[in-house]
C-alpha positions in Angstrom: 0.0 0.0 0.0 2.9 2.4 1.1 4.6 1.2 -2.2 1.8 2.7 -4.4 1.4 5.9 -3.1 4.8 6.6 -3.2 4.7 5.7 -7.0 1.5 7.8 -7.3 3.8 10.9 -5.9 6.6 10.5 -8.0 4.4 10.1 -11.8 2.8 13.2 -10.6 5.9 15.1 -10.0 7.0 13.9 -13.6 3.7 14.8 -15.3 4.1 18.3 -13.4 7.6 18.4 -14.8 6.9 17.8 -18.6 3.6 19.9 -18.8 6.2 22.7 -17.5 8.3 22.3 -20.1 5.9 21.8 -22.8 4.4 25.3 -22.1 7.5 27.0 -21.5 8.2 25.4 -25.1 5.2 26.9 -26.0 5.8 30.2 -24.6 9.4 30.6 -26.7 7.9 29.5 -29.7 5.4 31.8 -29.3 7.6 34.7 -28.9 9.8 34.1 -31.7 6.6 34.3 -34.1 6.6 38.3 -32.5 8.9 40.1 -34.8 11.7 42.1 -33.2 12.1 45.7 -33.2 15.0 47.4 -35.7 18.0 48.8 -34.2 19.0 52.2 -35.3 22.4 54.2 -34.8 22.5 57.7 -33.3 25.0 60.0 -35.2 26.0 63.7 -34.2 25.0 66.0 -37.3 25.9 69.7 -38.2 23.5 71.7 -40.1 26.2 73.0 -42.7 26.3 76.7 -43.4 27.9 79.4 -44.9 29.7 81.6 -42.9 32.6 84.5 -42.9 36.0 82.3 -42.1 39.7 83.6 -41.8 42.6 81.5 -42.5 46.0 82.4 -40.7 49.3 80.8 -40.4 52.2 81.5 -37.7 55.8 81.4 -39.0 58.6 81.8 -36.4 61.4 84.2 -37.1 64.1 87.4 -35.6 64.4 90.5 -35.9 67.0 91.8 -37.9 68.1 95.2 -39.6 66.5 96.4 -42.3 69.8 97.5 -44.3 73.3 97.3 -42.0 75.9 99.6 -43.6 79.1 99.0 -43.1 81.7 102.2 -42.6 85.3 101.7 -43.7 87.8 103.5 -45.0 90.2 103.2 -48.3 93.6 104.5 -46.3 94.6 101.1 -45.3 97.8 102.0 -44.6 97.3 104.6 -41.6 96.8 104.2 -38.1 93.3 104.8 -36.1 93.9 108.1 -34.0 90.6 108.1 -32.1 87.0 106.2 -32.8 84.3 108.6 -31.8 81.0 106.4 -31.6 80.1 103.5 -28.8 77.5 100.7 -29.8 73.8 101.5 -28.9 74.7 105.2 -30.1 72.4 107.2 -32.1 74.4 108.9 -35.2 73.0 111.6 -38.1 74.3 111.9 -41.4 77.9 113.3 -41.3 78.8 113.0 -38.1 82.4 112.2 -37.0 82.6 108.3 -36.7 86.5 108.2 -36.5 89.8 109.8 -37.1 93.1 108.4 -38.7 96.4 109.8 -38.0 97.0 112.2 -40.6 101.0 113.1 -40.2 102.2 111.3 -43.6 99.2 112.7 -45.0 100.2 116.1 -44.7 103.5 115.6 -45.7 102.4 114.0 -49.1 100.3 116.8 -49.5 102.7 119.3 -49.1 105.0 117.6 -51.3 102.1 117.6 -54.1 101.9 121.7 -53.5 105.4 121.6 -54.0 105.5 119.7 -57.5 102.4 121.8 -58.4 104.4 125.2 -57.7 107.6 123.9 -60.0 105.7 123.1 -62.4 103.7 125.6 -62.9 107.1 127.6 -62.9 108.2 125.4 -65.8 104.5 126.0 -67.8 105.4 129.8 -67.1 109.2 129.9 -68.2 108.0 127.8 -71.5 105.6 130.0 -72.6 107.9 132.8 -72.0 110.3 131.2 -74.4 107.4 130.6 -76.7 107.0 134.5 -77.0 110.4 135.6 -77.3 110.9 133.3 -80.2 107.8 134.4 -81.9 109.1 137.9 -81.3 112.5 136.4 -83.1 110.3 134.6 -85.5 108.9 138.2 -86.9 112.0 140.4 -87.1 113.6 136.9 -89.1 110.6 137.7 -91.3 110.8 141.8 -91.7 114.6 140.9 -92.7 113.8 138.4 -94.8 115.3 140.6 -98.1 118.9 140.9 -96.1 118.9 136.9 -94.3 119.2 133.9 -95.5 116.3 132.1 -96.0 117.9 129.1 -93.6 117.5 131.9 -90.8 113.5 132.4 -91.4 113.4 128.2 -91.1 115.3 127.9 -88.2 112.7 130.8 -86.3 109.9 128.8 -87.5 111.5 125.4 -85.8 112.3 127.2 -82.8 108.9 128.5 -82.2 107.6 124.9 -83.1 110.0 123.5 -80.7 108.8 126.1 -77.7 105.1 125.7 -77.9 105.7 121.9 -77.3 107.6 122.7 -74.7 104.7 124.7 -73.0 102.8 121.6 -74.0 104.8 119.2 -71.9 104.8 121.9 -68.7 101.4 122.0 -69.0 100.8 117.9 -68.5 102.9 117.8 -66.1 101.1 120.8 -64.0 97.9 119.0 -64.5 99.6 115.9 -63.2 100.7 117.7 -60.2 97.6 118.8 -59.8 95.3 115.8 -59.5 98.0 114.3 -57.7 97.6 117.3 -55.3 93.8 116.8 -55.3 94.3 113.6 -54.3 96.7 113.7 -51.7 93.9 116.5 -50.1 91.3 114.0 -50.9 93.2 111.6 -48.6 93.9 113.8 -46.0 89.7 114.6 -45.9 88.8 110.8 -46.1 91.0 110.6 -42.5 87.5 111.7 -40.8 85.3 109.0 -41.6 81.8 110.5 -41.7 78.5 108.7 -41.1 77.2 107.9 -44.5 73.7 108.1 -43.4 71.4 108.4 -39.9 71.1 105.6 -37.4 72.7 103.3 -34.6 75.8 102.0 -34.1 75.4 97.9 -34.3 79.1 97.0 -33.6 81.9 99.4 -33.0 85.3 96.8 -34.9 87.9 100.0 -34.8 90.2 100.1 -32.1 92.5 103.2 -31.6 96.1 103.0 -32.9 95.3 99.8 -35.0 96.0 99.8 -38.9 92.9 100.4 -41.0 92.1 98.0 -43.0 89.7 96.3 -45.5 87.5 95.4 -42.6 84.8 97.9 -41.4 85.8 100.2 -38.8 81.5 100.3 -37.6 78.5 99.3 -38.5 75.0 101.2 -38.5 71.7 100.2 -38.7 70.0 102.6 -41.1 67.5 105.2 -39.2 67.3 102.2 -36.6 64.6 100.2 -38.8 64.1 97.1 -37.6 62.0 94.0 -39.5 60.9 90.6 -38.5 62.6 88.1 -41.0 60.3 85.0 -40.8 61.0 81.5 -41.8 58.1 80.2 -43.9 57.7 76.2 -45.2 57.8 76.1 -49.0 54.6 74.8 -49.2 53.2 78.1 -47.3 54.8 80.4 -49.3 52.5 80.8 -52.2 49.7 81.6 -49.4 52.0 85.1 -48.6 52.0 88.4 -50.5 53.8 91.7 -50.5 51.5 94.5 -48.6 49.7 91.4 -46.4 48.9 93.1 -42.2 50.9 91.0 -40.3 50.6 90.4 -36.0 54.2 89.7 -35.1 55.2 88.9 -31.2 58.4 88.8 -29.5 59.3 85.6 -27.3 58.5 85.6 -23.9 56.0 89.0 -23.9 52.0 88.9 -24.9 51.9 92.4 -26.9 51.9 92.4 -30.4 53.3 94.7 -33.2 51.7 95.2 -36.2 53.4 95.3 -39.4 53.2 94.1 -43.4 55.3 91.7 -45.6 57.4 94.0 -47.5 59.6 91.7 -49.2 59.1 87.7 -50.1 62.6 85.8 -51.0 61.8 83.5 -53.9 64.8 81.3 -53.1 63.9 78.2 -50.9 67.2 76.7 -48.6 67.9 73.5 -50.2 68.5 71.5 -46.3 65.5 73.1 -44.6 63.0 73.5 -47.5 62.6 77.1 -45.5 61.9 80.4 -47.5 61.6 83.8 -46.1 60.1 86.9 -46.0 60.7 90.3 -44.6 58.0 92.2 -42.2 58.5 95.7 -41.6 57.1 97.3 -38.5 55.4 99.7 -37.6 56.1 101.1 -34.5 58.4 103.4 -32.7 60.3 101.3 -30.4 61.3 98.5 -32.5 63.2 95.1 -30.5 66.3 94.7 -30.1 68.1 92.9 -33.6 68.5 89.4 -33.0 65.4 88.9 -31.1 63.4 85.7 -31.6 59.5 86.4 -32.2 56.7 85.1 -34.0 55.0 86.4 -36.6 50.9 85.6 -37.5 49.7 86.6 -41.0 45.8 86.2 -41.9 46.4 84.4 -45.7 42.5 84.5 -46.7 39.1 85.6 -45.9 35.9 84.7 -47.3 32.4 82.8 -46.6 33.1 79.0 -46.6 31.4 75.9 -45.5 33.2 74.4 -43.1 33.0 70.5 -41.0 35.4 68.8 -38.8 38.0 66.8 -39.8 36.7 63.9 -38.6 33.3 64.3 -41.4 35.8 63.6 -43.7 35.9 60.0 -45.3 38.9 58.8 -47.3 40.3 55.3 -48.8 37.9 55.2 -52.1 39.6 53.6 -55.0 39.2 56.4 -57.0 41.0 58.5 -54.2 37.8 60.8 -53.8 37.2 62.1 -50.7 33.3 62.1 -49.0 31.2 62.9 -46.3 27.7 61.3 -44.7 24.7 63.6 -44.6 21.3 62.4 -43.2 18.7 62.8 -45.6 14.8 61.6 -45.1 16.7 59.7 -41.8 19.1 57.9 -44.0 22.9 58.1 -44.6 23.5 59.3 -48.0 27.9 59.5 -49.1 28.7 62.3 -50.9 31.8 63.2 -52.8 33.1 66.5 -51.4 35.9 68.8 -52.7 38.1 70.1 -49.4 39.9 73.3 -49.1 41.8 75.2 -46.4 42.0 74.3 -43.3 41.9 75.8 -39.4 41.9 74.7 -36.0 40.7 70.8 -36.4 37.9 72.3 -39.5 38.6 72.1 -43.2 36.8 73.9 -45.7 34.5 72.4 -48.4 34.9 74.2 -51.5 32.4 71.7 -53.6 30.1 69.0 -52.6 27.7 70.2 -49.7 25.0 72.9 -49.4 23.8 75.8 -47.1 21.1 73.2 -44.5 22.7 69.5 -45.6 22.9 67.8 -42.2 26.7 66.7 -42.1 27.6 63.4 -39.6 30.9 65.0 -37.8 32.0 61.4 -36.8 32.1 59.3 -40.1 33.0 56.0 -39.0 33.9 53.0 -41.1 31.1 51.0 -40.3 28.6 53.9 -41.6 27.1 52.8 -44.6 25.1 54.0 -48.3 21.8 53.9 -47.1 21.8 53.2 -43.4 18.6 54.0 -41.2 20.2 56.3 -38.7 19.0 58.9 -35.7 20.3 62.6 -35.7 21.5 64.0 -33.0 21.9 68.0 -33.7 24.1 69.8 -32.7 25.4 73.6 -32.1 28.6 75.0 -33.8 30.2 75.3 -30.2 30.0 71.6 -29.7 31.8 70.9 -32.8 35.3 71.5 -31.4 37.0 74.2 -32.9 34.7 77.3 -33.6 33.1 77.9 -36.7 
């Protein structure tokens, strides 16, 4: 009796088990006949638009003079009496920059006074002779009827041989002359003279040193200073002569304004480096020398611009694209890119004023793809717009 209840118990608790089973069975098979929901992916869009952008680039650079002139001297051979400038000083045109000693000088030029007096003693004495032979040559000629006629021939040769004479004095006063000009022309150049306003850059002369070929000083012209900056060849063509320029000096947080004035075509063959010159425009220009850098605004205009990351590279054809969600699809299209600031790039073809640009185009986005915009505002973009 015992035996068959307990058998009873235990084909209940199976029957229990397998209609639990069955139904949950039931119950799955059931909810795989329900359909499932389509999943969607959430991308950040931009509404694209049109807006006034400037470009700039930076270039780094020092100041330097504007023209140095160097002041020497062509009396090699004389000692420097006294140098009459210190560096930092501010010179005008004219003033005394140094003297020479000018002892041997004045003795060469008396001695060319000298050679000037004798021979213009000589010119004199000739062209006395000259007349009194004339004056022999015309009696010979009033007594032609009594003379010979050898007589009247040899006046004639000795008036000839007179004014040649005077010839000769006279080249050789001229020589003494210029070589008299000269020798005072020497004795002037022993004050060397500022050829021009501005400050002394280096001070080379010493006192009671030779002269030589070297310069004796150096001079910043009127003081200008420029801003000589170091531009990448492939940023050069952006630059132009008359461009407003912001340049900075290292270390300080004003700016000077300025404008390239010059742009050296010639690129350094080991840096790939070109240069151009920035004149200033102030009145208390830095020191030459000084490092600085200098910002130049290369374009303005209204562009369209999108991050970088909107861009979409790797097609065989080498285009370049971007996603835009249209009708709550992705749709590719093939952009044109142009200039590019602070993490944004321009798009010169490809995109219109309101298309709704994906700013994070992954490689899994595809042609086509259902997708949810999320907008948002320029300042969430990154960089500003």
């Amino acid at each position: 009796m015992r035996r068959t209840v307990e058998l009873n118990i235990v084909l209940a608790a199976v029957f229990a088990l397998a209609t639990g089973v069955g139904a949950a069975r039931a119950s799955d098979q059931a909810e795989a006949s329900v359909p499932a929901a389509p999943l969607t992916r959430t991308v950040s869009t931009l509404v694209a638009d049109s807006r006034p952008q400037q470009w700039t680039r930076s270039f780094a650079g020092i100041f330097v003079a504007r023209e140095e002139i160097a002041v020497g001297t062509t009396l090699t051979d004389q000692r420097i009496a006294k140098v009459e400038v210190e560096i930092g000083e501010r010179v005008a045109v004219g003033q005394v920059i140094a003297r020479l000693e000018t002892d041997m000088l004045k003795n060469l030029l008396r001695e060319a006074e000298g050679r000037v007096a004798r021979a213009g003693a000589t010119m004199a004495r000739e062209a006395e002779t000259v007349a009194q032979e004339q004056k022999k040559l015309t009696r010979a000629r009033q007594l032609r009827h009594l003379q010979a006629e050898t007589i009247l021939e040899e006046r004639i040769s000795a008036v000839a041989i007179a004014e040649q004479a005077v010839k000769v004095a006279r080249a050789d006063y001229e020589q003494a002359e210029a070589l008299e000009a000269e020798a005072r022309r020497k004795l002037e150049r022993a004050v060397i003279l500022a050829p021009a306003a501005g400050i002394v850059s280096e001070r080379l002369a010493r006192a009671g040193a030779l002269a030589g070929s070297d310069p004796l000083v150096k001079l910043i012209r009127d003081g200008e200073i420029e801003f000589a900056a170091e531009v990448p060849e492939s940023e050069l063509p952006l630059l132009a002569v008359g461009q407003p320029v912001r340049v900075k000096l290292s270390g300080r947080s004003d700016w000077i304004d300025g404008r390239v004035r010059v742009i050296n075509p010639k690129i350094d063959r080991e840096t790939r480096l070109g240069s151009a010159q920035i004149t200033l425009e102030t009145n208390r220009p830095p020191f030459s020398g000084t490092f600085g850098r200098a910002t130049v605004v290369v374009a303005e205009r209204k562009a369209i611009m999108v991050d970088n990351s909107a861009l979409v590279f790797g097609s065989v054809d080498g285009t370049v694209s971007v996603f835009v969600v249209d009708a709550g699809k992705a749709e590719r299209r093939v952009v044109t890119p142009g200039m590019r600031e602070g993490g944004k790039v321009e798009i010169v073809s490809g995109l219109a004023t309101g298309d709704r640009v994906v700013l994070k185009a992954g490689v899994s986005l595809r042609e086509g793809e259902t997708v949810t915009a999320k907008e948002l505002a320029p300042a969430q973009t990154g960089a500003p717009q």
